[in-house]
N, C-alpha and C positions, 0 to 999 in steps of 0.2 A: 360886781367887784372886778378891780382890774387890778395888774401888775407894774411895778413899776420898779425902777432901777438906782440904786443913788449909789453912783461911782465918785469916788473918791480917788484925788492925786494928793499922796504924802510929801511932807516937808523932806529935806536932803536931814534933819537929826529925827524924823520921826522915830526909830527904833531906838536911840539913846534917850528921848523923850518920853518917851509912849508909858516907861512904869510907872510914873508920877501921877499921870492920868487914865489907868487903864480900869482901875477899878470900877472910879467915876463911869466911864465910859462902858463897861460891861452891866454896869448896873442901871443904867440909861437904856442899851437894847434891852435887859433882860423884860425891862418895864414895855418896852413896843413889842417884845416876844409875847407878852404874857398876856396883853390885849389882842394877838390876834394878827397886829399888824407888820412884824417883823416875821420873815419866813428864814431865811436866810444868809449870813452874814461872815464876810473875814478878808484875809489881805489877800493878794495874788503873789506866786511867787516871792519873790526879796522884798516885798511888803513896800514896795514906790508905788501901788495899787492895791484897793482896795472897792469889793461889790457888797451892795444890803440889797436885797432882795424884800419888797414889800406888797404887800396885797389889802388894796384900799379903793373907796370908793373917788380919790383922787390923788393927784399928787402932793397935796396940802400934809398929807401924812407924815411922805419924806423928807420932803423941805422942811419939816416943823423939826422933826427928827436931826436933821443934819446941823439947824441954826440952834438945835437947844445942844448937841452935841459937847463934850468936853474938850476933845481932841481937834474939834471945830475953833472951839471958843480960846484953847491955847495957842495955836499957829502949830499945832501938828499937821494938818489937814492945809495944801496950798491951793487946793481945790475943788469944788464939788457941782456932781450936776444932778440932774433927775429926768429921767427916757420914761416912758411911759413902752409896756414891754406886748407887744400883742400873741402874746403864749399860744400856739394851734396845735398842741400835743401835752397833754398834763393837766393838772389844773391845781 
């Protein structure tokens, strides 16, 4: 299993956006939490950023994650990536 990273850069109305879709969108991780594959998850700071922390045998997991995403799929989210994270302390 490896780790992997999906960083998200929010739209300039993400936070006046976000309650319409948040539900959606908590109940989308809670379903990657619940398999095992979401470790991780929330905004940075003033929320223009946001980390998901994943643990998967690829990055197909993230990516699947981010394109099925709500916050994706409304233009809250102006963009996303996925790092593959090589963790040497923790597991």
């Amino acid at each position: 299993m490896n780790y992997y990273i999906l960083d998200y850069t929010t739209s300039e109305n993400y936070l006046e956006e976000r309650e319409k879709y948040r539900k959606e969108h908590l109940n989308h991780a809670t379903e990657y939490f619940n398999e095992g594959y979401l470790i991780l998850g929330g905004a940075i700071d003033a929320a223009n950023e946001a980390v998901l922390v994943f643990k998967a045998d690829s990055e197909k997991i993230a990516e699947a994650f981010a394109q099925n995403d709500p916050y994706v799929k409304n233009g809250l989210i102006k963009s996303w990536s996925v790092k593959k994270w090589n963790v040497v302390i923790g597991n």
